[in-house]
Residue frames as a rotation matrix with the C-alpha (Angstrom) as fourth column:
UNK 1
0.582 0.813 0.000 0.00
0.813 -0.582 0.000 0.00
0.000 0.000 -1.000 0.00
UNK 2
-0.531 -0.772 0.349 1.65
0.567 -0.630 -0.531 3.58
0.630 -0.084 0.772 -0.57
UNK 3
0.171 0.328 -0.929 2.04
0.982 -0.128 0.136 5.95
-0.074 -0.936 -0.344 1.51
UNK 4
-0.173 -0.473 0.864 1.36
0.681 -0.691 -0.242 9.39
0.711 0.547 0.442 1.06
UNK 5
-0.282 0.298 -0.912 1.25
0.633 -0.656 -0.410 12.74
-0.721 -0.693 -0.004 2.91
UNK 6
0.086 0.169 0.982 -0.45
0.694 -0.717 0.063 15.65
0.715 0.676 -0.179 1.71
UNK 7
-0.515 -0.560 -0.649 0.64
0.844 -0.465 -0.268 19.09
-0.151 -0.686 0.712 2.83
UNK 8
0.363 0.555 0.748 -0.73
0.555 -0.774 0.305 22.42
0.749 0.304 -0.589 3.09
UNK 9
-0.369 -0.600 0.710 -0.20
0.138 -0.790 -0.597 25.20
0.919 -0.122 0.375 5.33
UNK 10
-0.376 0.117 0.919 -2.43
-0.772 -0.588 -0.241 24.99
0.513 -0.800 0.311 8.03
UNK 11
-0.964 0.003 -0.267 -3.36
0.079 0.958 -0.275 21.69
0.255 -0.286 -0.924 7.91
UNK 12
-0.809 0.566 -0.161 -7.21
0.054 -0.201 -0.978 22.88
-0.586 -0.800 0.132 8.29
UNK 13
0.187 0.977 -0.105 -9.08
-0.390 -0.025 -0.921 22.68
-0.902 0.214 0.376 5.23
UNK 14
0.167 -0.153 -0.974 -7.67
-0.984 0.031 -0.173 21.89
0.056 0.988 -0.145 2.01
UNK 15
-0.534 -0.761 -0.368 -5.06
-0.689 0.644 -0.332 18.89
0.490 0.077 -0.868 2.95
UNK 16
-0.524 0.503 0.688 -7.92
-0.268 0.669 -0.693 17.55
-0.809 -0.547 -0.216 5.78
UNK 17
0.460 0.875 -0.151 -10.29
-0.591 0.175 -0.787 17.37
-0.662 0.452 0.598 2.66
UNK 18
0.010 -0.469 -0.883 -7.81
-0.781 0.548 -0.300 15.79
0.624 0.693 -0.361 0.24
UNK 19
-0.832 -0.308 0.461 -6.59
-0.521 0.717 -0.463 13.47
-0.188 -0.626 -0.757 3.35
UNK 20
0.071 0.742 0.667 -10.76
-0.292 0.655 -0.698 12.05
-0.954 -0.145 0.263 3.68
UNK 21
0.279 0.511 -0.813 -11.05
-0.873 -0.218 -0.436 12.10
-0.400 0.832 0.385 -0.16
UNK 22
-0.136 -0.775 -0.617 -7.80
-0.876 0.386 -0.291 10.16
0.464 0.501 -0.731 -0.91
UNK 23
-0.851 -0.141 0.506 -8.42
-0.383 0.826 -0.414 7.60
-0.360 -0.546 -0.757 2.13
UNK 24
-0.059 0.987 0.152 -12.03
-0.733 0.061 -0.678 7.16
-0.678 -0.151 0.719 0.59
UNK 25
0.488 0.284 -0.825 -10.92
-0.869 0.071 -0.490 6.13
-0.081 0.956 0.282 -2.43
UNK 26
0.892 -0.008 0.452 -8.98
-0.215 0.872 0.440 3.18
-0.398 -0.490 0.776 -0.94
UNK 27
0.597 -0.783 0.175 -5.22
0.690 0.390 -0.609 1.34
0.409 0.485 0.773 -1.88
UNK 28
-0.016 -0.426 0.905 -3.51
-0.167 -0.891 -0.422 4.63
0.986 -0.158 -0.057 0.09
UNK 29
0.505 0.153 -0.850 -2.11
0.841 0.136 0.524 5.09
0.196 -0.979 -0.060 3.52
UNK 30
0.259 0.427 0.866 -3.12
0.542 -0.807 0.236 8.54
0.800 0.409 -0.440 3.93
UNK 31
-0.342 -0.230 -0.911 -1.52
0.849 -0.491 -0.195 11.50
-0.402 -0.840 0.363 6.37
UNK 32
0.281 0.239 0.929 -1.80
0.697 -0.716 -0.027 15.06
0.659 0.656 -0.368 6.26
UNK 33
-0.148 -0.456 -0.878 0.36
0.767 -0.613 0.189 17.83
-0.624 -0.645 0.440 8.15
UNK 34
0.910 0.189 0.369 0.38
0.328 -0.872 -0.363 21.63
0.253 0.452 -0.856 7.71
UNK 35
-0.345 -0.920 0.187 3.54
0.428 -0.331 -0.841 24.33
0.835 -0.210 0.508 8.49
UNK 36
-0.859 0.373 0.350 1.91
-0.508 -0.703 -0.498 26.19
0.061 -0.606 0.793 10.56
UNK 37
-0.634 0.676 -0.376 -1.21
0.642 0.731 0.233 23.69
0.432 -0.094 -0.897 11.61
UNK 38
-0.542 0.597 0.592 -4.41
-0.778 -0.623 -0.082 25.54
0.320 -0.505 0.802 13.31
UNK 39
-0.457 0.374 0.807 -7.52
0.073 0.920 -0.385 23.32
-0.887 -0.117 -0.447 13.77
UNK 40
-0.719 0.459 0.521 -9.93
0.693 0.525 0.494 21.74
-0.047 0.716 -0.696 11.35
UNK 41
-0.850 0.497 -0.173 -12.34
-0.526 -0.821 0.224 24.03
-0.030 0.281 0.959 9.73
UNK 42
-0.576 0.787 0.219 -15.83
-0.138 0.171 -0.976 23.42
-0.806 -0.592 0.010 10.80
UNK 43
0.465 0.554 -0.690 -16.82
-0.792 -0.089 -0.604 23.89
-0.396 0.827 0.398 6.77
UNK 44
-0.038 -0.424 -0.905 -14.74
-0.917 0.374 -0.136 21.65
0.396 0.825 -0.404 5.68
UNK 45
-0.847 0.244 0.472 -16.10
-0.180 0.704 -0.687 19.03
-0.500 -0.667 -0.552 8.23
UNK 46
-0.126 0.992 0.023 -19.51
-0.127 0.007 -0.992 19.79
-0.984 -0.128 0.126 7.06
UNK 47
0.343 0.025 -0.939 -18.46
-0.909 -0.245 -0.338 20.02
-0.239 0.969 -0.061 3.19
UNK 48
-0.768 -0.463 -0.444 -16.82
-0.593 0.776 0.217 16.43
0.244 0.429 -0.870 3.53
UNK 49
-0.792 0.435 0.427 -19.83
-0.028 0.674 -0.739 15.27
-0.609 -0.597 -0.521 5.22
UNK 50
0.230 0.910 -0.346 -22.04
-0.547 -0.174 -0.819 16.09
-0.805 0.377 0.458 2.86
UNK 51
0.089 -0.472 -0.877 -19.77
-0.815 0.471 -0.337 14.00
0.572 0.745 -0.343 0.07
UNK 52
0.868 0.425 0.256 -20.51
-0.483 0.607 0.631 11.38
0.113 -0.672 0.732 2.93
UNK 53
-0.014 -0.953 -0.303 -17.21
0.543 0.247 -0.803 11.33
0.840 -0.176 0.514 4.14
UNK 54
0.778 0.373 -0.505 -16.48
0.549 -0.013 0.836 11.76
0.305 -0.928 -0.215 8.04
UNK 55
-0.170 -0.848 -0.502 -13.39
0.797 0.181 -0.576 13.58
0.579 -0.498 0.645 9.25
UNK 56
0.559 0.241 0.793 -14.82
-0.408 -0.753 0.516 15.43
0.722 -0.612 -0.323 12.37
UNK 57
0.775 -0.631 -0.035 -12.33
0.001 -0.053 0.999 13.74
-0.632 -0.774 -0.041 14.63
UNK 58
0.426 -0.853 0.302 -9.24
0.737 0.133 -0.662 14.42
0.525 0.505 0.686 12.12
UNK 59
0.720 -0.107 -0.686 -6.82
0.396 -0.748 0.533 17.30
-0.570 -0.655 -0.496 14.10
UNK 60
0.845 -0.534 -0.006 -4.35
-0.354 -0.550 -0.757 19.58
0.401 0.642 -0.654 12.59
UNK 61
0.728 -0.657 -0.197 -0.93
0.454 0.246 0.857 18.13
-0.514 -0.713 0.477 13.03
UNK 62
0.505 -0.658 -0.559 2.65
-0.716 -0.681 0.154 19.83
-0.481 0.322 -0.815 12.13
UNK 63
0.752 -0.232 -0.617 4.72
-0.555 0.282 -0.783 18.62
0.355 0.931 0.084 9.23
UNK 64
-0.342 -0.891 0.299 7.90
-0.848 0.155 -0.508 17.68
0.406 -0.427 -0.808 11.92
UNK 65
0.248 0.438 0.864 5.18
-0.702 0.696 -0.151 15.24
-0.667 -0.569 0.480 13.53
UNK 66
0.996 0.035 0.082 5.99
0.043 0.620 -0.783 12.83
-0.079 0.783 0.616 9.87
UNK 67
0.723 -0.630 -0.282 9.78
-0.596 -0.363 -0.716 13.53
0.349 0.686 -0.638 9.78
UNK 68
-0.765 -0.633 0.121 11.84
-0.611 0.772 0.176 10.22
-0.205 0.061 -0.977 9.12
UNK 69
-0.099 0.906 0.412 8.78
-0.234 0.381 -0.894 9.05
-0.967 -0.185 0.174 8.26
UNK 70
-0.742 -0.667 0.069 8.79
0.044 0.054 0.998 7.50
-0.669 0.743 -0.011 4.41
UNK 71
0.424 0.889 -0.174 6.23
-0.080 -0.154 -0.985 8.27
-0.902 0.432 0.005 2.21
UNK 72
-0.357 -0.502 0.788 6.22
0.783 0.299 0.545 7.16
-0.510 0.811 0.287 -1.60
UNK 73
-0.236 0.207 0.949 4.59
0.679 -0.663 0.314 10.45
0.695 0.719 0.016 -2.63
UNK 74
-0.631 0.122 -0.766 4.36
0.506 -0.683 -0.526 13.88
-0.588 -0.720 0.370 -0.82
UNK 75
0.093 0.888 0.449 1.14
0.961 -0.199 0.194 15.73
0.262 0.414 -0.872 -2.24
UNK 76
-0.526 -0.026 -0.850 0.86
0.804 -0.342 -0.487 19.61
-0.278 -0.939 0.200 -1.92
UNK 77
-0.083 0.797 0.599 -1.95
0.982 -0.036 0.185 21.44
0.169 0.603 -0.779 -2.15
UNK 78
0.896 0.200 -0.396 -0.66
0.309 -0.922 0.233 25.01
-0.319 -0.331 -0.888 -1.31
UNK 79
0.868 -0.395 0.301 2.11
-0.031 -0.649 -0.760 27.10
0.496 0.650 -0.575 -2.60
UNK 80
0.421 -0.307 0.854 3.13
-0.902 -0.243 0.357 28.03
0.098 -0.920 -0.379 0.76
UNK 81
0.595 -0.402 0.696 3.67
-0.205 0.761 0.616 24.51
-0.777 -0.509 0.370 1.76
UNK 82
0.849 -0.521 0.091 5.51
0.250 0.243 -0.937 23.66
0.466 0.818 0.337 -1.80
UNK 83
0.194 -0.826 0.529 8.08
-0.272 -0.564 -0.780 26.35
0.943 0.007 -0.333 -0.97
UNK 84
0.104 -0.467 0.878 8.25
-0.829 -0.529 -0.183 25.42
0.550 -0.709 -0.442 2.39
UNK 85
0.844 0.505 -0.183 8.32
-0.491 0.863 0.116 21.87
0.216 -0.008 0.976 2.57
UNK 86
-0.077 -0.925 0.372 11.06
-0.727 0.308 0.614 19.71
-0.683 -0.223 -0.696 4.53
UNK 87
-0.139 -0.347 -0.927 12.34
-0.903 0.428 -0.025 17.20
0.406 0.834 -0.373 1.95
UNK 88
0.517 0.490 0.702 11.33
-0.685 0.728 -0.004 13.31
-0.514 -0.479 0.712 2.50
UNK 89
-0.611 -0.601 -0.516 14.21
-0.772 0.307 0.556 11.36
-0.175 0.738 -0.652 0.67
UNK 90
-0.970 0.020 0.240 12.70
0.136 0.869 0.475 8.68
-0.199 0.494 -0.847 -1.73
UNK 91
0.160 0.984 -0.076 8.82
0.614 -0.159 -0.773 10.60
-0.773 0.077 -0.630 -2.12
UNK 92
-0.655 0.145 0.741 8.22
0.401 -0.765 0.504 12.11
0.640 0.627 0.444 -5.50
UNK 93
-0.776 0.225 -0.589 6.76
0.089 -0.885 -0.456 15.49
-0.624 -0.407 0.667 -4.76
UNK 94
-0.436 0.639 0.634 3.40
0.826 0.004 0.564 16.22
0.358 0.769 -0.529 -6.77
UNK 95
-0.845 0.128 -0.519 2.13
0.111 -0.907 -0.405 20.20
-0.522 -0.401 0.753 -6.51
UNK 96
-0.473 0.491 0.732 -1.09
0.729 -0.249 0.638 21.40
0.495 0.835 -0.240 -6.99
UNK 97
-0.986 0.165 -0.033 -1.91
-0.109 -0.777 -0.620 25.09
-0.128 -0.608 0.784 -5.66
UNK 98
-0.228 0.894 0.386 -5.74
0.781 -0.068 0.620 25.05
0.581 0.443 -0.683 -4.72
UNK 99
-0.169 0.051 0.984 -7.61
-0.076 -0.996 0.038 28.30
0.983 -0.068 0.172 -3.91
UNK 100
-0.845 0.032 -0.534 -7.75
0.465 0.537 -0.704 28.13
0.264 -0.843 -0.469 0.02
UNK 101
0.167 0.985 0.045 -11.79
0.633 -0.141 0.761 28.23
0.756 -0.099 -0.647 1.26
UNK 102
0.095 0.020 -0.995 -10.71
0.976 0.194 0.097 29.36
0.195 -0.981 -0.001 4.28
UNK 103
-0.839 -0.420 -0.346 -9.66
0.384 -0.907 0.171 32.85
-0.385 0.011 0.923 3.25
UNK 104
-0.484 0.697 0.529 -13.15
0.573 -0.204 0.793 33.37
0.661 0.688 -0.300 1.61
UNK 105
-0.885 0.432 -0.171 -15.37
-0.171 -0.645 -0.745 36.08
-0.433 -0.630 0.645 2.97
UNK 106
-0.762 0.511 -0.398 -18.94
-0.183 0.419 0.890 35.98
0.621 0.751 -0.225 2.92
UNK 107
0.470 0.658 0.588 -22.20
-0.870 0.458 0.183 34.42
-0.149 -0.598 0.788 4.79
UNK 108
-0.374 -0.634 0.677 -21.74
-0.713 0.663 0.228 31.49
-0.594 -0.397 -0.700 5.56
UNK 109
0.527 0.335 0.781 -23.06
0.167 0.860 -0.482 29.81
-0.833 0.385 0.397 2.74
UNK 110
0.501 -0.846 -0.182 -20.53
-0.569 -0.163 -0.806 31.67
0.652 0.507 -0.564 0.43
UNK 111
-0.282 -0.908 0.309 -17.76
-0.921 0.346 0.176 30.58
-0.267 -0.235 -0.935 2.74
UNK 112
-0.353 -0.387 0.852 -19.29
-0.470 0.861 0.196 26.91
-0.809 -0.331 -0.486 2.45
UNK 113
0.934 0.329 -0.143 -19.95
-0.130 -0.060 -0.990 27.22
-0.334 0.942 -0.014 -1.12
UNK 114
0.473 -0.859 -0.197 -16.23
-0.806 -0.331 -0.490 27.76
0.355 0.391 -0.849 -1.35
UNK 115
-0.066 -0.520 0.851 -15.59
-0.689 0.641 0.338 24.98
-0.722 -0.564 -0.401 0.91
UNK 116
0.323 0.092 0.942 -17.23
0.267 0.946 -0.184 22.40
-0.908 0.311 0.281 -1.68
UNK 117
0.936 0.088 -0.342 -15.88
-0.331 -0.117 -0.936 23.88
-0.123 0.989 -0.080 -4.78
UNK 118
-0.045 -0.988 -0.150 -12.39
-0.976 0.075 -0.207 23.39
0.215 0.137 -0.967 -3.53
UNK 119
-0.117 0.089 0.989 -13.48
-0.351 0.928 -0.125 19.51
-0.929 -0.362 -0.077 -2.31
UNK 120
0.758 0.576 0.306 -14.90
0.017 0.451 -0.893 19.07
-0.652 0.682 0.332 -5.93
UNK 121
0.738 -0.624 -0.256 -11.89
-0.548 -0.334 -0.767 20.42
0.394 0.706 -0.588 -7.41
UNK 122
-0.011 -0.815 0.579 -9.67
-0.982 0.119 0.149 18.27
-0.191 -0.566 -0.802 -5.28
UNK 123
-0.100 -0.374 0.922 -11.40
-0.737 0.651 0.184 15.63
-0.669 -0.661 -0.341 -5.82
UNK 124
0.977 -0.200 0.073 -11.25
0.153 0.420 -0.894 15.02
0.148 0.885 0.441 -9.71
UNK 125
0.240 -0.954 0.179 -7.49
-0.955 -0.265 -0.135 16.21
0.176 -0.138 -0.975 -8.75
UNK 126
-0.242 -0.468 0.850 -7.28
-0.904 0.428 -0.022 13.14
-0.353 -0.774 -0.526 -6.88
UNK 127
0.351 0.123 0.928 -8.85
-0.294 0.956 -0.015 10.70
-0.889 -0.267 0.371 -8.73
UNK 128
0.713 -0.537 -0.450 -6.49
-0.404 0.210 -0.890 11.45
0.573 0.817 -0.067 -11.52
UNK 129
0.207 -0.978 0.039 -3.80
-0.911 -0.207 -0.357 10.93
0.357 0.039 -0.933 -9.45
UNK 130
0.315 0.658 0.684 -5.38
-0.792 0.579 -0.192 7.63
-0.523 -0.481 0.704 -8.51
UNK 131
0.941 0.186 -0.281 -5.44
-0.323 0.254 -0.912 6.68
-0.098 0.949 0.299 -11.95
UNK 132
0.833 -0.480 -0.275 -1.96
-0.032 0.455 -0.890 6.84
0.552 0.751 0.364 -12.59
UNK 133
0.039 -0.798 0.601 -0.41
-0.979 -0.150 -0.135 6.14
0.198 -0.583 -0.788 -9.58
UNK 134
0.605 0.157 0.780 -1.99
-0.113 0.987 -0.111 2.25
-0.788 -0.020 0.615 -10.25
């Protein structure tokens, strides 16, 4: 089974949603760390639940928590974390910048309008990388 991490900066909406998306789809042994971790975003709890996927007990954890840790692919899904990413010898690196919900302003159905567009967009992201990672 590989093992990937996926990174992001805060470790609080994007990378938790990739993390449920990627474990849903099965064959994957799935982390996710941020640089700077906060907690899980309450939309993006409620935006994975609604794609009937659970991760209300997932927590933000820091990238150093995974280091010596071997992963056959590091995933990142934020500039920020690209450029700041500690190096995992033997993981190919795969980058894709998505827009981060979390900065949206708004009512709260804009903000969690934004939450599922970036889940929806992550997760045709992901099941290319599914595709040809078989």
């Amino acid at each position: 089974m590989k093992r990937v991490l996926i990174l992001c900066t805060g470790n609080s909406a994007r990378s938790q949603m990739a993390e449920g998306l990627l474990r849903s789809l099965g064959g994957f042994q799935v982390h996710s760390a941020g640089t700077r971790p906060g907690t899980v975003r309450p939309e993006a709890i409620e935006a994975m639940r609604e794609a009937g996927i659970d991760i209300a007990s997932h927590r933000s954890k820091h990238v150093d928590e995974f280091l010596g840790t071997e992963f056959d692919c590091v995933l990142t899904v934020c500039d920020n974390a690209r450029e700041s990413c500690p190096v995992f010898p033997g993981a190919r690196t795969i980058h894709r910048a998505f827009e981060d919900p979390a900065a949206v302003e708004g009512t709260d159905e804009e903000r969690l309008a934004a939450f599922r567009r970036v889940r929806d967009e992550i997760a045709d992201w992901l099941r290319d990388f599914v595709d040809q990672a078989q």
